[in-house]
Structure formats: structure tokens, C-alpha cells
ROROFI-518301 format. One record per atom (N, C-alpha, C): residue in three letters; x, y, z. Coordinates in steps of 0.05 Angstrom, whole numbers, plus 5000, padded with zeros to 4 digits. Last residue first. Layout:
! residues N
AlaXYZ
...
//
This chain:
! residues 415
Unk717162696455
Unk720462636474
Unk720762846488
Unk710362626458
Unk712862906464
Unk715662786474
Unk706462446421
Unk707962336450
Unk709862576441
Unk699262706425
Unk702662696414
Unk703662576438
Unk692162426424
Unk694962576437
Unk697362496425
Unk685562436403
Unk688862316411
Unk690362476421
Unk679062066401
Unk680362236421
Unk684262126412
Unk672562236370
Unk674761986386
Unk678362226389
Unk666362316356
Unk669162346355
Unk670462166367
Unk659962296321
Unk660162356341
Unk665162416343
Unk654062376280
Unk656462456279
Unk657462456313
Unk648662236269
Unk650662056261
Unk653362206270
Unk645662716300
Unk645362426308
Unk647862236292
Unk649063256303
Unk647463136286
Unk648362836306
Unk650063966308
Unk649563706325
Unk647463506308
Unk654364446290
Unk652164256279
Unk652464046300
Unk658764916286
Unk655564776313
Unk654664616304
Unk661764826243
Unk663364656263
Unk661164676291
Unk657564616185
Unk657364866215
Unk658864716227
Unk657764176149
Unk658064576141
Unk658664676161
Unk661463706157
Unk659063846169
Unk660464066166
Unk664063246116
Unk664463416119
Unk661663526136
Unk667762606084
Unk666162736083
Unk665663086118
Unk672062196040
Unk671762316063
Unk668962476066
Unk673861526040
Unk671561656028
Unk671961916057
Unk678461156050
Unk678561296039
Unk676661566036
Unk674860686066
Unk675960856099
Unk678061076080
Unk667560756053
Unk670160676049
Unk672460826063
Unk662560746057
Unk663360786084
Unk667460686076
Unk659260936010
Unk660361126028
Unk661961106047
Unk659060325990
Unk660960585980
Unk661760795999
Unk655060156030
Unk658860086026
Unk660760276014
Unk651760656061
Unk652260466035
Unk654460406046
Unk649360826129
Unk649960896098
Unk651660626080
Unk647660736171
Unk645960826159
Unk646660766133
Unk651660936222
Unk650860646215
Unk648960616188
Unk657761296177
Unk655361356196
Unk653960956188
Unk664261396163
Unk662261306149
Unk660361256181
Unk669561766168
Unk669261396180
Unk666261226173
Unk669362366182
Unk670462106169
Unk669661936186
Unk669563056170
Unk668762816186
Unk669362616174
Unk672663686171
Unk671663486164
Unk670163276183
Unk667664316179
Unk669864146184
Unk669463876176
Unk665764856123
Unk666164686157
Unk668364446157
Unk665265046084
Unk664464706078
Unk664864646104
Unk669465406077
Unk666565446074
Unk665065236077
Unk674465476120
Unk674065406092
Unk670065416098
Unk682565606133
Unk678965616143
Unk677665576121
Unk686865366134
Unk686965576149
Unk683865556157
Unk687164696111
Unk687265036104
Unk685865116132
Unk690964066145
Unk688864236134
Unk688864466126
Unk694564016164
Unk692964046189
Unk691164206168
Unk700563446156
Unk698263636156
Unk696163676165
Unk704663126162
Unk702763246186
Unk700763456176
Unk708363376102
Unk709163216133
Unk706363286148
Unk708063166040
Unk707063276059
Unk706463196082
Unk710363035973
Unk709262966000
Unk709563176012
Unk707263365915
Unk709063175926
Unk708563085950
Unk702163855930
Unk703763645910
Unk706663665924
Unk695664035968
Unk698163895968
Unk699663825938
Unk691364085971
Unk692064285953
Unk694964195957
Unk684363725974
Unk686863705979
Unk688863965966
Unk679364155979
Unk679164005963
Unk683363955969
Unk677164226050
Unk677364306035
Unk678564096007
Unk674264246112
Unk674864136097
Unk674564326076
Unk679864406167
Unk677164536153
Unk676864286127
Unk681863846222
Unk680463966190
Unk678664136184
Unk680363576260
Unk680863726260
Unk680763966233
Unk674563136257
Unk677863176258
Unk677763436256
Unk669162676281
Unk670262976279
Unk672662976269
Unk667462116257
Unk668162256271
Unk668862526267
Unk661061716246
Unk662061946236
Unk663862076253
Unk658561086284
Unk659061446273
Unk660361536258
Unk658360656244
Unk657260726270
Unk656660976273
Unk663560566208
Unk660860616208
Unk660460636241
Unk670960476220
Unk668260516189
Unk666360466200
Unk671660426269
Unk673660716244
Unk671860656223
Unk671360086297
Unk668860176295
Unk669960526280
Unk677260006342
Unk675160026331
Unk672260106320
Unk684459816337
Unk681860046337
Unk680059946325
Unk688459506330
Unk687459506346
Unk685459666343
Unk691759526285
Unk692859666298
Unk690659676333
Unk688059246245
Unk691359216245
Unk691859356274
Unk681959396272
Unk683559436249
Unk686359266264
Unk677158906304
Unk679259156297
Unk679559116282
Unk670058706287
Unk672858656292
Unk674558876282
Unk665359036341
Unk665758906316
Unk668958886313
Unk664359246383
Unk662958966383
Unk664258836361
Unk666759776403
Unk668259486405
Unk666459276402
Unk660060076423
Unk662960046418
Unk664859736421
Unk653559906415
Unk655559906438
Unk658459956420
Unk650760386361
Unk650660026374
Unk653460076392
Unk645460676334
Unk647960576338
Unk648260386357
Unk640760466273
Unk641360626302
Unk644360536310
Unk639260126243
Unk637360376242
Unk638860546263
Unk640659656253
Unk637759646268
Unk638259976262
Unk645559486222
Unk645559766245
Unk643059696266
Unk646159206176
Unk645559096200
Unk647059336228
Unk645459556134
Unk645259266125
Unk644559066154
Unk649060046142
Unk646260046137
Unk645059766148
Unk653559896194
Unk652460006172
Unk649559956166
Unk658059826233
Unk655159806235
Unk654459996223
Unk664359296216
Unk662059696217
Unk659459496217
Unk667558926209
Unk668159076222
Unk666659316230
Unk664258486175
Unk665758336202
Unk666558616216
Unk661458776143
Unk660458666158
Unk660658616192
Unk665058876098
Unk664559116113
Unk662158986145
Unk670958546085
Unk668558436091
Unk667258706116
Unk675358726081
Unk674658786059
Unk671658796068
Unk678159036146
Unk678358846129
Unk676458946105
Unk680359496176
Unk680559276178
Unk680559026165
Unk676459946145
Unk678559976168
Unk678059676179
Unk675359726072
Unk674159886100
Unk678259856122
Unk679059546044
Unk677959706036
Unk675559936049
Unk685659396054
Unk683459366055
Unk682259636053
Unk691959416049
Unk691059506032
Unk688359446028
Unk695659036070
Unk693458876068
Unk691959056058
Unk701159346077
Unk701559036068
Unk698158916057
Unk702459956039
Unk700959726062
Unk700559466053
Unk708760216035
Unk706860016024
Unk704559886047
Unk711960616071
Unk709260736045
Unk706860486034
Unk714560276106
Unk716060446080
Unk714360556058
Unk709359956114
Unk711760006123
Unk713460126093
Unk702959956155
Unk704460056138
Unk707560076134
Unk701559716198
Unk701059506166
Unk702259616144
Unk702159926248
Unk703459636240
Unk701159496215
Unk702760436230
Unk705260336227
Unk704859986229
Unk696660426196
Unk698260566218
Unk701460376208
Unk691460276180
Unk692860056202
Unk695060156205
Unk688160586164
Unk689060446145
Unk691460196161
Unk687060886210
Unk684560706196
Unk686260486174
Unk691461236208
Unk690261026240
Unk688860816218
Unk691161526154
Unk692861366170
Unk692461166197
Unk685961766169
Unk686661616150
Unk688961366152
Unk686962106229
Unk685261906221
Unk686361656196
Unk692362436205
Unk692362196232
Unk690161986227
Unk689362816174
Unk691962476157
Unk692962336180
Unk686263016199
Unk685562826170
Unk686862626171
Unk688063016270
Unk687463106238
Unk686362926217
Unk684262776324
Unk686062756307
Unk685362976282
Unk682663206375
Unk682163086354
Unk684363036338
Unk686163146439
Unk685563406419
Unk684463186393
Unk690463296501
Unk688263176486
Unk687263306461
Unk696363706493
Unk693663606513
Unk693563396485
Unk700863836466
Unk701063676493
Unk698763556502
Unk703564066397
Unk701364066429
Unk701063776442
Unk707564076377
Unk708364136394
Unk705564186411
Unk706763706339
Unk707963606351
Unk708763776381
Unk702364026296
Unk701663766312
Unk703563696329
Unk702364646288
Unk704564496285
Unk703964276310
Unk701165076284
Unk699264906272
Unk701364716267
Unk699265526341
Unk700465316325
Unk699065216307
Unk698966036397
Unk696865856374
Unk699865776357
Unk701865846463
Unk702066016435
Unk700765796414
Unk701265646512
Unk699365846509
Unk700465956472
Unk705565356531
Unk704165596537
Unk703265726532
Unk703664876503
Unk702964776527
Unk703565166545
Unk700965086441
Unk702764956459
Unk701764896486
Unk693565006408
Unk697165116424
Unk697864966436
Unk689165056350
Unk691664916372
Unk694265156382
Unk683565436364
Unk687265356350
Unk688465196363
Unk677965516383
Unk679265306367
Unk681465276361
Unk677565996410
Unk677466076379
Unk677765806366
Unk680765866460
Unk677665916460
Unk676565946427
Unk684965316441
Unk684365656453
Unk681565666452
Unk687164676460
Unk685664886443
Unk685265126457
Unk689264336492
Unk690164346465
Unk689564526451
Unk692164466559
Unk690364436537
Unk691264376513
Unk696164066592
Unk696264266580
Unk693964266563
Unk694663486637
Unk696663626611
Unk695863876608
Unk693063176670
Unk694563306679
Unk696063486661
Unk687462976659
Unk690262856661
Unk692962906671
Unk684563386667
Unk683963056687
Unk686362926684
Unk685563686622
Unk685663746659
Unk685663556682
Unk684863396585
Unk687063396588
Unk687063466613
Unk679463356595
Unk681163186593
Unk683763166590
Unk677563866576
Unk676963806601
Unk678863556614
Unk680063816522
Unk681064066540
Unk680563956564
Unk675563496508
Unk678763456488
Unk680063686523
Unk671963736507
Unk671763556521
Unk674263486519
Unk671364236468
Unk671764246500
Unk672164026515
Unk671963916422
Unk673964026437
Unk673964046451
Unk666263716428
Unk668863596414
Unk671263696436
Unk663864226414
Unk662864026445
Unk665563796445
Unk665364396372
Unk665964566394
Unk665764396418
Unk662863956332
Unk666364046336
Unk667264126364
Unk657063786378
Unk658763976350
Unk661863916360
Unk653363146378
Unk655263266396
Unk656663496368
Unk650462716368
Unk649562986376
Unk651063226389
Unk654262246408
Unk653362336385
Unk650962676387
Unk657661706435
Unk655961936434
Unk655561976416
Unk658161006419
Unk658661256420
Unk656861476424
Unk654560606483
Unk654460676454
Unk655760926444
Unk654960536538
Unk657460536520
Unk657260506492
Unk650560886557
Unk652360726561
Unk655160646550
Unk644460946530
Unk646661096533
Unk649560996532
Unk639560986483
Unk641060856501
Unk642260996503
Unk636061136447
Unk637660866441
Unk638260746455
Unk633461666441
Unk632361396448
Unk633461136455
Unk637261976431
Unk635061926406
Unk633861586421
Unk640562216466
Unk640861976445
Unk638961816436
Unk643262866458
Unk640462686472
Unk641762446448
Unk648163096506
Unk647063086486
Unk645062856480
Unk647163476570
Unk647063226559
Unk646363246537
Unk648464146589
Unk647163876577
Unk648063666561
Unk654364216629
Unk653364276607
Unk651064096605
Unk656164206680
Unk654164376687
Unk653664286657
Unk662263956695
Unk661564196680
Unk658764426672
Unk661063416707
Unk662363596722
Unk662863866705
Unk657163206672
Unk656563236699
Unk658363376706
Unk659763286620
Unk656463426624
Unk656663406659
Unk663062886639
Unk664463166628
Unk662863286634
Unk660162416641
Unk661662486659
Unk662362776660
Unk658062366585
Unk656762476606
Unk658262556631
Unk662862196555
Unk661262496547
Unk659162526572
Unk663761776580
Unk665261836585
Unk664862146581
Unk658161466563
Unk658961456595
Unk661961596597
Unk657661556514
Unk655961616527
Unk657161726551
Unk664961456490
Unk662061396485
Unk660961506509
Unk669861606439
Unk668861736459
Unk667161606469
Unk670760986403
Unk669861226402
Unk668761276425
Unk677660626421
Unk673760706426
Unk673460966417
Unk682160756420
Unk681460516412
Unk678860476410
Unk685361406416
Unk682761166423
Unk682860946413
Unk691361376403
Unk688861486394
Unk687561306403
Unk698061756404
Unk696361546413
Unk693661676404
Unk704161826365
Unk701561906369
Unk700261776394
Unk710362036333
Unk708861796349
Unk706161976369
Unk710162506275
Unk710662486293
Unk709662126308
Unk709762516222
Unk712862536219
Unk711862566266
Unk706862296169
Unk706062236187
Unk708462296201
Unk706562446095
Unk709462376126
Unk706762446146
Unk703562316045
Unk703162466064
Unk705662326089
Unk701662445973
Unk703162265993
Unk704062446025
Unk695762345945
Unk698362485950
Unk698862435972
Unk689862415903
Unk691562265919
Unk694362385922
Unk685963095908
Unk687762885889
Unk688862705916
Unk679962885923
Unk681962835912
Unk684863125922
Unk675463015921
Unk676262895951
Unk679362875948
Unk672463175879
Unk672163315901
Unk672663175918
Unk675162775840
Unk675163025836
Unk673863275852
Unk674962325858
Unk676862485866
Unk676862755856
Unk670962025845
Unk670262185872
Unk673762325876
Unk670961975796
Unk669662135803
Unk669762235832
Unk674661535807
Unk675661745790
Unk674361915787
Unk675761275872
Unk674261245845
Unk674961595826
Unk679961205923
Unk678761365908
Unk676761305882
Unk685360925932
Unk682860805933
Unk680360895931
Unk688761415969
Unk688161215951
Unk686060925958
Unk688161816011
Unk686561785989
Unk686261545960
Unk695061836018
Unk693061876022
Unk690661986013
Unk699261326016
Unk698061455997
Unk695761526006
Unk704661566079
Unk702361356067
Unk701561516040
Unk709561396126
Unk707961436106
Unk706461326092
Unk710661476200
Unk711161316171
Unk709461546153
Unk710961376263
Unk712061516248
Unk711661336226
Unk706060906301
Unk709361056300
Unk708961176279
Unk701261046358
Unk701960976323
Unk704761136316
Unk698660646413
Unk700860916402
Unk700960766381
Unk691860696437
Unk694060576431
Unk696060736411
Unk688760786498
Unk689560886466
Unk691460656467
Unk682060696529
Unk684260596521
Unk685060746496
Unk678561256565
Unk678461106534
Unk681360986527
Unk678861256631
Unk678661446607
Unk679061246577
Unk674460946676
Unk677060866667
Unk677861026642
Unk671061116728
Unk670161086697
Unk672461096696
Unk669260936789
Unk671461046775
Unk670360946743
Unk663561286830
Unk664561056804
Unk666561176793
Unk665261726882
Unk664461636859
Unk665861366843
Unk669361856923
Unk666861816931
Unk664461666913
Unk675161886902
Unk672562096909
Unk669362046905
Unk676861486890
Unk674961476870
Unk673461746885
Unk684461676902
Unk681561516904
Unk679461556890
Unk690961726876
Unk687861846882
Unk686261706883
Unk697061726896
Unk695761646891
Unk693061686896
Unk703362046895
Unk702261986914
Unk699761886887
Unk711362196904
Unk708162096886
Unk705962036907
Unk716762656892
Unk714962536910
Unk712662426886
Unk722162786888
Unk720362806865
Unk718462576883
Unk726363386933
Unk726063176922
Unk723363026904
Unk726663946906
Unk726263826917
Unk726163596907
Unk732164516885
Unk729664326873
Unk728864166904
Unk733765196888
Unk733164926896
Unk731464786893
Unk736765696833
Unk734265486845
Unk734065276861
Unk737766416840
Unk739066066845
Unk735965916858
Unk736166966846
Unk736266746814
Unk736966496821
Unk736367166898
Unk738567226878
Unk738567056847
Unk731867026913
Unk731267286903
Unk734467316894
Unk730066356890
Unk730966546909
Unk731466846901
Unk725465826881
Unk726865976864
Unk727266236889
Unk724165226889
Unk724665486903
Unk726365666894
Unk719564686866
Unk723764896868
Unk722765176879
Unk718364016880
Unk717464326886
Unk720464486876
Unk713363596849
Unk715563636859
Unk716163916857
Unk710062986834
Unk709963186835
Unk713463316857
Unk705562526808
Unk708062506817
Unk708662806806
Unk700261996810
Unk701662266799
Unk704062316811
Unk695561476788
Unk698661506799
Unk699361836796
Unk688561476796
Unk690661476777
Unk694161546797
Unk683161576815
Unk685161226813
Unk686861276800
Unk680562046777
Unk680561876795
Unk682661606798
Unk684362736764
Unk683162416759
Unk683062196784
Unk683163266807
Unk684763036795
Unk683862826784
Unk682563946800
Unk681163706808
Unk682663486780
Unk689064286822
Unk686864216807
Unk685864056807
Unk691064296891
Unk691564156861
Unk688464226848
Unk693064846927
Unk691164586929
Unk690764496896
Unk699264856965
Unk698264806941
Unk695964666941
Unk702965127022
Unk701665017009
Unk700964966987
Unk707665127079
Unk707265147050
Unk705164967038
Unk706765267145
Unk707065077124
Unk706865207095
Unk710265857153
Unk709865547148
Unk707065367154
Unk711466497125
Unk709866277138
Unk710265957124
Unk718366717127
Unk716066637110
Unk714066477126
Unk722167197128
Unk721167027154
Unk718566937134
Unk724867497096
Unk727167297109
Unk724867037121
Unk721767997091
Unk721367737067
Unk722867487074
Unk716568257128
Unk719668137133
Unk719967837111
Unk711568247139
Unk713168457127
Unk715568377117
Unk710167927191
Unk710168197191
Unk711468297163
Unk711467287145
Unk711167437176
Unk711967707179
Unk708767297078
Unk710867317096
Unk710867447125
Unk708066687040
Unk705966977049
Unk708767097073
Unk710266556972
Unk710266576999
Unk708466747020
Unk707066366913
Unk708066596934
Unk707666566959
Unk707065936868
Unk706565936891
Unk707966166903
Unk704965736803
Unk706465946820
Unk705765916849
Unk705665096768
Unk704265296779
Unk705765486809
Unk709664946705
Unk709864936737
Unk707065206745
Unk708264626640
Unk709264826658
Unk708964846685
Unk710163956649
Unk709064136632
Unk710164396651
Unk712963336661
Unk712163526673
Unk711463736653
Unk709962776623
Unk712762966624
Unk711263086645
Unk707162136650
Unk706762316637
Unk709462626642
Unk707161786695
Unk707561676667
Unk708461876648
Unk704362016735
Unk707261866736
Unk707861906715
Unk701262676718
Unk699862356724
Unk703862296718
Unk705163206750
Unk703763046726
Unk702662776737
Unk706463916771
Unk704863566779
Unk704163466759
Unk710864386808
Unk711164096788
Unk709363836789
Unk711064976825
Unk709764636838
Unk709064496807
Unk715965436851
Unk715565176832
Unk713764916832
Unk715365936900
Unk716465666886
Unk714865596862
Unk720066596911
Unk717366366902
Unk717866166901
Unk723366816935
Unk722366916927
Unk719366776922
Unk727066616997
Unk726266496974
Unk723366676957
Unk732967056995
Unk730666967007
Unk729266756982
Unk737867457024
Unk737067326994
Unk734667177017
Unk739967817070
Unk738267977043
Unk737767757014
Unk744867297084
Unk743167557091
Unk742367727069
Unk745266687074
Unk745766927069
Unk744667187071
Unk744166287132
Unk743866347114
Unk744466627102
Unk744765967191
Unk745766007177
Unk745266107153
Unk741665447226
Unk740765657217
Unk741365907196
Unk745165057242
Unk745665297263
Unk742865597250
Unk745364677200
Unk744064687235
Unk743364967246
Unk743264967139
Unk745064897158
Unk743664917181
Unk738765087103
Unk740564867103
Unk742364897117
Unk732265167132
Unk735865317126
Unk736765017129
Unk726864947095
Unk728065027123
Unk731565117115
Unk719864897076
Unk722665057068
Unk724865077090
Unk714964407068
Unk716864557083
Unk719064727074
Unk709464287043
Unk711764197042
Unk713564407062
Unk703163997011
Unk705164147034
Unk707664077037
Unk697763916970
Unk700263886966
Unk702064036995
Unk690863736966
Unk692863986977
Unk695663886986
Unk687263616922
Unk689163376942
Unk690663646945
Unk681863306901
Unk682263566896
Unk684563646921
Unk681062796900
Unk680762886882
Unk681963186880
Unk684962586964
Unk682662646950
Unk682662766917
Unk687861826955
Unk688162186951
Unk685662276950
Unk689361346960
Unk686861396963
Unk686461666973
Unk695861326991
Unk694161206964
Unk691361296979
Unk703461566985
Unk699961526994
Unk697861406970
Unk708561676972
Unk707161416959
Unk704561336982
Unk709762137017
Unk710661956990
Unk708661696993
Unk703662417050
Unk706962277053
Unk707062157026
Unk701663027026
Unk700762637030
Unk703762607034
Unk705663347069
Unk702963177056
Unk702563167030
Unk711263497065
Unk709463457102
Unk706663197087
Unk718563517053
Unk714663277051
Unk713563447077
Unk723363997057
Unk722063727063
Unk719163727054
Unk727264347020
Unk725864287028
Unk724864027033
Unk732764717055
Unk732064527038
Unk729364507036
Unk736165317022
Unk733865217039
Unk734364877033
Unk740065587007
Unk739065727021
Unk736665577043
Unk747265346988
Unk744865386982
Unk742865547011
Unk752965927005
Unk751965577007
Unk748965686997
Unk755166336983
Unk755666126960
Unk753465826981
Unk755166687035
Unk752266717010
Unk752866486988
Unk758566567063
Unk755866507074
Unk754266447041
Unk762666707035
Unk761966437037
Unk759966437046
Unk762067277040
Unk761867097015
Unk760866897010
Unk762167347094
Unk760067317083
Unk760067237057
Unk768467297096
Unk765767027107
Unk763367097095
Unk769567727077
Unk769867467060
Unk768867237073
Unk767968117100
Unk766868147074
Unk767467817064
Unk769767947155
Unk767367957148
Unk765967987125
Unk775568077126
Unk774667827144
Unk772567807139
Unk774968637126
Unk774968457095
Unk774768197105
Unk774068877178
Unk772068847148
Unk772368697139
Unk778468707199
Unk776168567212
Unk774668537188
Unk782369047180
Unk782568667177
Unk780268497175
Unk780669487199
Unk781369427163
Unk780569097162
Unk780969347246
Unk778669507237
Unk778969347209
Unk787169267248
Unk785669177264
Unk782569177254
Unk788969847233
Unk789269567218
Unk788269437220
Unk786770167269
Unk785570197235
Unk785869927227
Unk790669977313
Unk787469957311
Unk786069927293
Unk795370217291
Unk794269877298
Unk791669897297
Unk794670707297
Unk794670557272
Unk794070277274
Unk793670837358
Unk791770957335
Unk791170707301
Unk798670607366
Unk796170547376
Unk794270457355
Unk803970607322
Unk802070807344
Unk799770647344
Unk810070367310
Unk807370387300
Unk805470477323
//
């Protein structure tokens, strides 16, 4: 064998040697990443809390596959408690040109955060060959930024069931509220336990620039709001989910959507904050899963809570003409209060005359309707009749700002 040929062999060998280390080079992962800020489990975050973290080669020596890189990452942040939703984009910036050599530190500055609340967040690094490294799931904790912590409106969760909705109707009033018909409640919920009030609608007005809706003199504080449209409704529904960490609920047009962005009318798959529907209200008021079981309600009262419209609403009879602090009067079954009189809440609903037969899972109401949206739960002002937690009623203009009408606030639980 000649020189010459050894050599080739030699050559030959070397390649495919080098073609098959680099293989292996390229099967190991590419980075890890470490914490720089807030260290895990910090407390007294700022409101508006810049997230850092590191990318480094997973091997000592430096070691990594040549021509893959980390393209972008993944920043993963919810309040603890709460799913992760979609991830915000982060692009690397890169030294001279050179996509191998990325600037360090890595950053993120968070959307403005709720105050005093737990969150928990976490990074992937997605690489220019498609392979993802995750990081480890860090938390950290926010301070009152400088301000009074206002605590967001206790809920409480309503399970899955059914109900007759609208019964308890009079035979005239069904013939524009009507017909009775049976309704699946087919997702688990949460819903205020308070209507929205003053001090939680002003907070929003303060960090948003909007006006204050006026309260006719009364007060502010923890009386529900009021003077408030559908639209002021929602946006506050949206602002709140941002404080929470969720996904909106609504588009600029009012629709519900998902958590990316596609209109729905399918209650289970939105994420944010958002008015209840009709048959959430009705159902909540009627005491929900713990009075309803298998369709029958056990106590079948005639306001939200009990018979005696006294012990639970501020109605005509003893309002003083005006509204009155939240939670004075006694819950329903399920904990909520002030679902018959005081205000009037918003739902989601066009109103229209029921068009349902047989049952009907979650409904969200007709498409659009001439009569505006509904409202429910009876105003401080009005009769017993009116304020029955059956009785529904309606504002023509989803703008209308009226002194008896104000909302209250829920969310899906999402397995």
C-alpha cells in the first residue's frame, strides 16, 4: 500500500471521526439557564419587577453544537395559584452580528403587577434547531408599591349542575321573560361575593386616566358602584385580568375570547375576568351547587337567599332612597351578597325573549338584540315583585350609565 493511499485513508478516517463527534456534539442540550433577579422566593417586588436570568453552555469546557443557537425565549408569568397562559417573546440582542454570542444578562420587564400577591414564573429557550430548554419554575413576591393595598373582591367557586331557569315566573310575566326551561351549567366558575364597589372601580379610574363615575352624593367606599355602562363593565373585567395575570376576556367589539385572541361564545374557554351570563347569574342567585342538586333546589326561595326580602336586599322599604355599603345584608346558600336589590347587575347577555326548548348547556344569549343588554338582581328602589331573583330586566344602550345599575365580577376555572 503507497504512501499516497495511506494518507487518503488516514484523511477519510479523520472526516467521518469528525462527522461523528460532531453528531454527538450536536445531540447534547445547548444551554442551561440560571436565576440572576429577584432571587427565588423574594418578597416586596416592585409592581413593575424586571425578571433576569442567564443562558450558559451546558458543558464545562464550553462545548456546544456549532451553527445552533438559542433563537429566543419563553417568559412564563402567572399569580402561583393560577395556569400559565400564553408566554411573552423575548429576543436575544446579539454581540457584533454573531448569533452564537448573545448579550448577557437576559431580560424581561413584567407588566404592571398586582399588589401583595404570590407569582411564579419561568423561562424556555427555544433553539434555532426547534429543541427546547426549560428552566427551572422560580417565585417571587410583590409589595404595595408604595400605595394602599386594596385586596381584589373575594369569589367563591360554583360547581357544575342544573337548574329551572325562570321558574317562579307569574303567567304574565312569562310571556316576555319566559318561557321556563332547563339550563346545564356545564362548567366550575368563581364569582364575587361583593358587588364590584367604589374603592375597587376607582382604583381602575386611577390607573387608567378614566373618570370617576359620580355617586350621586352618597358616598363612595364600599358602596357598589354604579353609573357605570356595559362597556365601563368590561373594561374593568380586562384591566383585571392584567392585574392578575390572565388573558383578557373581551375584544375591543365586546366578544369573548380565548386566551389567543379568537372571538367565542363558548364560556369555558375564556380565561380572564368577565361578567357573568344570564344562566351563571340566575343560577349563583338561586344558591348554585350548594342548594342545587340534580335540578331540585332544596330551599327554592324567592329572593337570593331567603323569602324574607328584608333580611337579604336594599329595597324600596328600607334603602333610604339610595345605596348602601356591600355585605350588610344576609347571604345566599352559597355565600354571595346583595344578588337582590341594591343594584342592578350587568351580564353578559343581549336581552332577548328565551328561544331555547329542552335543555341548554351555558348559554350566552342571541347574537345581538334591540333591547340592549341584560341586567338582574332588582335596584334599592323597587317593589318585591320586581326584585324577585327570577324577574329579569334590561338597559336599551349597552352606554347607558344609570344610578341603579352597577356589576360584579367572574371567572372559569380552566382544568
Amino acid at each position: 500500500m503507497s504512501k499516497r493511499f495511506r494518507f487518503l485513508i488516514f484523511v477519510l478516517l479523520a472526516v467521518i471521526l469528525c462527522v461523528f463527534l460532531g453528531s454527538c456534539v450536536y445531540m447534547k442540550p445547548i444551554v442551561r439557564i440560571t436565576l440572576l433577579t429577584p432571587i427565588n422566593h423574594a418578597t416586596n417586588q416592585a409592581l413593575n419587577a424586571t425578571l433576569s436570568w442567564e443562558a450558559l453552555p451546558d458543558q464545562p469546557d464550553g462545548l456546544s453544537p456549532r451553527g445552533v443557537f438559542v433563537e429566543y425565549y419563553r417568559v412564563f408569568l402567572a399569580i402561583s395559584d393560577h395556569f400559565y397562559y400564553e408566554p411573552f417573546i423575548v429576543w436575544p440582542e446579539r454581540v457584533g452580528g454573531n448569533p452564537e454570542e448573545q448579550a448577557k444578562p437576559l431580560t424581561f420587564d413584567t407588566p404592571y403587577l398586582a399588589r401583595k400577591t404570590p407569582y411564579k414564573w419561568k423561562i424556555e429557550a427555544v433553539n434555532s434547531d426547534g429543541s427546547v430548554i426549560p428552566s427551572e419554575e422560580w417565585v417571587f413576591e410583590t409589595g404595595t408599591g408604595g400605595m394602599q393595598f386594596l385586596q381584589p373582591t373575594p369569589m367563591v367557586e360554583i360547581g357544575s349542575g342544573y337548574f329551572r331557569m325562570g321558574d317562579g315566573l307569574e303567567e304574565w310575566e312569562i310571556q316576555w321573560m319566559g318561557p321556563v326551561h332547563n339550563v346545564i351549567i356545564g362548567i366550575t366558575y368563581l364569582m364575587g361575593i361583593y358587588e364590584v364597589t367604589f374603592n375597587e372601580f376607582d382604583a381602575f379610574c386611577d390607573e387608567t386616566g378614566r373618570s370617576k363615575p359620580y355617586d350621586n352624593g352618597w358616598g363612595r367606599g364600599t358602596r357598589p358602584v354604579m353609573n357605570v355602562s356595559w362597556w365601563d363593565a368590561i373594561a374593568y373585567c380586562n384591566w383585571l385580568s392584567g392585574k392578575m395575570g390572565l388573558s383578557p376576556a373581551y375584544d375591543a367589539n365586546g366578544n369573548m375570547i380565548t386566551p389567543s385572541g379568537q372571538v367565542t361564545r363558548n364560556v369555558s374557554m375564556v380565561a380572564g375576568i368577565r361578567l357573568p351570563t344570564e344562566a351563571e347569574w340566575e343560577y349563583a342567585a338561586r344558591g348554585g351547587s350548594a342548594d342545587i342538586v340534580a335540578g331540585v333546589e332544596t330551599n327554592k326561595y324567592v329572593y337570593s337567599g331567603g323569602n324574607n326580602l328584608s333580611d337579604v336586599a336594599w329595597f324600596r322599604d328600607n334603602s333610604g332612597s339610595k345605596t348602601q355599603p356591600v355585605g350588610q345584608k344576609a347571604p345566599n346558600e352559597l355565600g354571595i351578597y346583595d344578588m337582590t336589590g341594591n343594584v342592578e347587575e350587568w351580564c353578559f347577555d343581549w336581552f332577548a325573549n328565551y328561544i331555547y326548548s329542552g335543555s341548554v348547556m351555558n348559554p350566552t344569549g342571541p347574537q345581538n338584540g334591540s333591547d340592549g343588554r341584560v341586567t338582574r338582581g332588582g335596584i334599592f328602589y323597587w317593589w318585591p315583585d320586581d326584585s324577585k331573583l327570577c324577574f329579569r330586566s334590561f338597559m336599551g344602550d349597552p352606554s347607558i350609565r344609570f344610578y341603579g345599575t352597577g356589576f360584579r365580577i367572574v371567572r372559569t376555572v380552566i382544568e
